[in-house]
N, C-alpha and C positions, 0 to 999 in steps of 0.2 A: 222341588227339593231333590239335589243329590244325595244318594244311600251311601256309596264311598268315592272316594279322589284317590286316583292313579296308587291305590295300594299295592305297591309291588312286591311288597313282604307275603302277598297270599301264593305269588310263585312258588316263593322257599317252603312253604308248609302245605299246600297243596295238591291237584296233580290234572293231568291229561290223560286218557283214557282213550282206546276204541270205541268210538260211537256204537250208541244199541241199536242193535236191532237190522244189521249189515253183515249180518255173517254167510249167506248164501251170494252176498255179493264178493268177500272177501276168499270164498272157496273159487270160485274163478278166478280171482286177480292172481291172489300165492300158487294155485294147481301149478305145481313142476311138469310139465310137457314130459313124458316117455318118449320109449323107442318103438310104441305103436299111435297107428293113425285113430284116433278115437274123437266119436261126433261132441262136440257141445254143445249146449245150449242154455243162453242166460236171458229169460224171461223178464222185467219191468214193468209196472205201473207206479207213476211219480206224478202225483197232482197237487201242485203245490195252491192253495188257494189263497193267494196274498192277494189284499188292495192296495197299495204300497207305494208311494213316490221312488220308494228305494228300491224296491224290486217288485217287480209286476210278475203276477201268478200263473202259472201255465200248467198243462198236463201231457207227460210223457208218455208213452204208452206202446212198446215194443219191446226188439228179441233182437240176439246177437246170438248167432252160430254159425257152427263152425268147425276147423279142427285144424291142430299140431300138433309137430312132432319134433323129437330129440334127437340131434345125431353127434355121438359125441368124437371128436375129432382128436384128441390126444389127453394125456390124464391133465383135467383141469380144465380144456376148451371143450367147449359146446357149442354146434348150432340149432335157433330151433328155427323152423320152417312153417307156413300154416297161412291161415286164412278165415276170416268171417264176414260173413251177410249179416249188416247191420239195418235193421229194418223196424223204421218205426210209423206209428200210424198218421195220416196224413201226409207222409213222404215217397220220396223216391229212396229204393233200396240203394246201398253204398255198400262195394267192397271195401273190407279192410285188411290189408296184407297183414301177417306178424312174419317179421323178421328180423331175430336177434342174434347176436353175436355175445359168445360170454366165455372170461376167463375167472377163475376162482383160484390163488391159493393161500395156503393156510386159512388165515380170516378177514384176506381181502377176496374183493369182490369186483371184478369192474365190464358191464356191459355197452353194448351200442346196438342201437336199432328199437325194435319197439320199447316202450316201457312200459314195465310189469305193471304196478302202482303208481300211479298220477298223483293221487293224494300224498305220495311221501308222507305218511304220519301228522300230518300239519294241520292246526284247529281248522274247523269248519271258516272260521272269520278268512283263511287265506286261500282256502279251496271251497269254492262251491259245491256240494256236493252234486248236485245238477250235473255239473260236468262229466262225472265217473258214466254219464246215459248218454248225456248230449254228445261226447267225445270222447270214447271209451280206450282209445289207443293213441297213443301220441310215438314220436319217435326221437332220439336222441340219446343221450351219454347218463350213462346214473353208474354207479357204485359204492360202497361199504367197506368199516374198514371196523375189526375191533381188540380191544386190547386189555384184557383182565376185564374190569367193569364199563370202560371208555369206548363208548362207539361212536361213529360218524356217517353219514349220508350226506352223498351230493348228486347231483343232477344237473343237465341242462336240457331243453325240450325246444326243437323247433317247430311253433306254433304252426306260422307263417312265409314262405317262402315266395320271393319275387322276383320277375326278372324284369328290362327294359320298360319304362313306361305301364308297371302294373298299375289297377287301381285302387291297391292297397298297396300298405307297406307292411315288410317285415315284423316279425315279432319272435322275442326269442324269451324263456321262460330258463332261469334257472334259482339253484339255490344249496344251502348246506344246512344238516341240522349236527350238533354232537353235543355230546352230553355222557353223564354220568347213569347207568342205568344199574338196578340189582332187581329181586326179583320181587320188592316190595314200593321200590321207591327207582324214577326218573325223574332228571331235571336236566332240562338241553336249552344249552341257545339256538336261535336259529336267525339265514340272512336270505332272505327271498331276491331275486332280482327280476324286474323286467322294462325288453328295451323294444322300443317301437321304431322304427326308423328305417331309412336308406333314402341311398343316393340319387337311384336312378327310376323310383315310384313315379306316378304321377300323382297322387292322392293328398286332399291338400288338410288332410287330419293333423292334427301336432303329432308329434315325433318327441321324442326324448327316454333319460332313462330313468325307472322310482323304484325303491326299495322298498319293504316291510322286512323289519329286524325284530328283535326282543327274546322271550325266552318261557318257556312252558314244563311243566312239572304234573306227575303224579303219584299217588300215592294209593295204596291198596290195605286197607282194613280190615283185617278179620279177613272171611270167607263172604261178607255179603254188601261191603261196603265202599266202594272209591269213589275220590275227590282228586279233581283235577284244577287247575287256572292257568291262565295265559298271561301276559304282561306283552301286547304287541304295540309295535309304532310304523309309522306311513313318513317316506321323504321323498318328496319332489323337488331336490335343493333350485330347480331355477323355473321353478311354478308354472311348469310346458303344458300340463294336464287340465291346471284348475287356480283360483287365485290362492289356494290354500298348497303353501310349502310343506307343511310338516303336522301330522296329528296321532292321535294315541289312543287304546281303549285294555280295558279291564276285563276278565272274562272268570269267572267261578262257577265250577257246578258241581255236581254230585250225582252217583247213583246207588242205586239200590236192590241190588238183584234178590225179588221175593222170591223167587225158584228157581228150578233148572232151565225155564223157559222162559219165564217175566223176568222184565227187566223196570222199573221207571228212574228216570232223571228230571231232576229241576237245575235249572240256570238261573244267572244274572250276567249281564251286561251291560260295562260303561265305558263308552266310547266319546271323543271331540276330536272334530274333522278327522275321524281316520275313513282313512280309504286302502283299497287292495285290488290290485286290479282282477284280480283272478277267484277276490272273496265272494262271501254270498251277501249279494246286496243289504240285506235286512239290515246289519250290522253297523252297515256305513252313512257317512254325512251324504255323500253323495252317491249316486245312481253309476253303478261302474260302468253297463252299456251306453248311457245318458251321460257323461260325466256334468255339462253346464245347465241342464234341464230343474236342478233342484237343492237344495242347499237345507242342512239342518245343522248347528256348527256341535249341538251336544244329541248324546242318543244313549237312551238308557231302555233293555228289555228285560223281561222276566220269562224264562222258557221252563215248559215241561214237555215231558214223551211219557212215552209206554212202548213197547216194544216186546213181540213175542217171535221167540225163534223154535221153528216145528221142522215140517218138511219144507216148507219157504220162511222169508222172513218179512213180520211183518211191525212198521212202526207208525205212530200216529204221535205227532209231535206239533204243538202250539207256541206263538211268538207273542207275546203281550207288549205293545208301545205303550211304556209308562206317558209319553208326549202328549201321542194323536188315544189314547184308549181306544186302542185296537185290537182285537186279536189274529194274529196272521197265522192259520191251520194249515196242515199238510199231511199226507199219509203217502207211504213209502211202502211195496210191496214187491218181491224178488225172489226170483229161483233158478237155481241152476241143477242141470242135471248133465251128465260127464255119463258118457254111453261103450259098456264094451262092443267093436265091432263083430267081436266073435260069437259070444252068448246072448249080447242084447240087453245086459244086464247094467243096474247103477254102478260107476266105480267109483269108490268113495277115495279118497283123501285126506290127508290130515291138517290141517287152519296153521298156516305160520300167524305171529304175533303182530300186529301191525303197529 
């Protein structure tokens, strides 16, 4: 039995929401880099325990640090400069440069080089969260732009780059979100893009290009209540990927903040043949690393969390397949600590809005 069909009217009354229970992750993403050199350090454990044709369950378990700095170059340019050891367990350590270039004025915004936030605000269905650990820095074009209530975000991120006879191809990750925001209610459309391809690879993977489009809302209640939903869709108009061109899914939740520390949310989820290449597998018909490996055409979950924010943040969230009666568990645990060079001491910060 399906619960609802492609209701897209819970957009317009609804909403999207910062996920709970990410807020020492999000102190490191928004931290505005100064004009001293100061250590950081962003702590993980991510153990996600699915059994899952759609996405198979792993455990993260590592630390990114590091440090940058601000130099600001004329009123309105900035560059920041820096570096982190990204180091997880079972791996080989990886440097990661940060290298940004950034103009601002009035209330535009427009950089190049690292990006700040990867997620762009965009539901969990089109960003894996996984990825903010497994690939904490990406590089490429993003900016903002806004005007009385009307904002906008765009980006593009190069994944993947190839030369001569690589044996992978190219992949390039962009997209736009804009919408209407105030400080009780947003509603944005948004157009994700991504393209796999080139000329001179040698790799004999499909190639081509697929959207995820539609449009996401939230709303804020009182002092202890938001409610969010999604309305996304999946196009692969010349079916390069999968024999499925086009699919769609439904997304509602809610939260409930009991205190200044607790947090709990429940979900639903109705999805047929969507897919996202960049989304977290649970959600989809298909296996995004897998794409031909598995096939379910409808997919409907039932999610909760808990989530408590202290000195780290810690969340414990559950997937229910109304399908397979399954539950697909996870717990998510984070800290970051930002070091003056001088005293030795925390420097604290203040959380932009995500």
């Amino acid at each position: 039995m399906r619960l609802i069909r492609c209701p897209f009217f819970y957009v317009l009354i609804l909403a999207a929401l910062p996920a709970i229970g990410q807020v020492q992750l999000d102190r490191f993403v928004y931290r505005q880099p100064d004009t001293a050199w100061r250590p950081e350090l962003l702590a993980y454990v991510r153990n996600t325990e699915f059994f899952h044709p759609a996405e198979e369950g792993r455990t993260r378990f590592g630390a990114l640090a590091g440090m940058r700095r601000r130099f600001d170059v004329a009123p309105g340019q900035s560059a920041e400069l820096g570096g982190f050891v990204h180091q997880e367990f079972g791996a080989m350590p990886r440097f990661v440069p940060w290298i940004r270039l950034e103009y601002r004025h009035s209330k535009v915004m427009i950089a190049f080089g690292s990006i700040r936030d990867r997620s762009h605000g965009l539901p969990r269905q089109l960003i894996n969260p996984d990825l903010r650990y497994a690939v904490p820095v990406v590089y490429g074009l993003e900016g903002s732009a806004i005007k009385n209530h009307w904002i906008a975000h765009y980006w593009v991120e190069w994944l993947q780059a190839i030369d001569y006879g690589s044996p992978f191809k190219e992949r390039i990750h962009g997209g736009v979100t804009a919408g209407f925001a105030a400080e009780w209610l947003e509603i944005k459309g948004l157009l994700q893009y991504h393209h796999v391809g080139g000329q001179i690879d040698a790799s004999p993977d499909s190639d081509g290009n697929r959207l995820n489009y539609g449009a996401f809302a939230q709303v804020h209640l009182g002092s202890s209540w938001w409610l969010r939903a999604a309305q996304l869709y999946y196009a692969d108009p010349l079916a390069a990927f999968s024999p499925e061109s086009a699919g769609r899914g439904t997304s509602v939740e809610g939260v409930w903040r009991m205190s200044k520390r607790l947090a709990a949310e429940a979900s639903y989820w109705d999805g047929r043949n969507f897919q996202a290449p960049l989304g977290q597998g649970l959600f989809q018909s298909r296996n995004p690393e897998a794409p031909l490996a598995w096939h379910a055409q409808d997919r409907q979950m039932l999610g909760f969390g808990l989530a408590w924010e202290g000195a780290s943040s810690l969340r414990v969230r559950g997937w229910y397949d109304l399908d397979d009666r399954r539950l697909q568990p996870s717990v998510t645990w984070v800290k970051c600590v930002v070091l003056d060079p001088v005293s030795g001491t925390k420097h604290r910060k203040g959380l932009a809005q995500q």
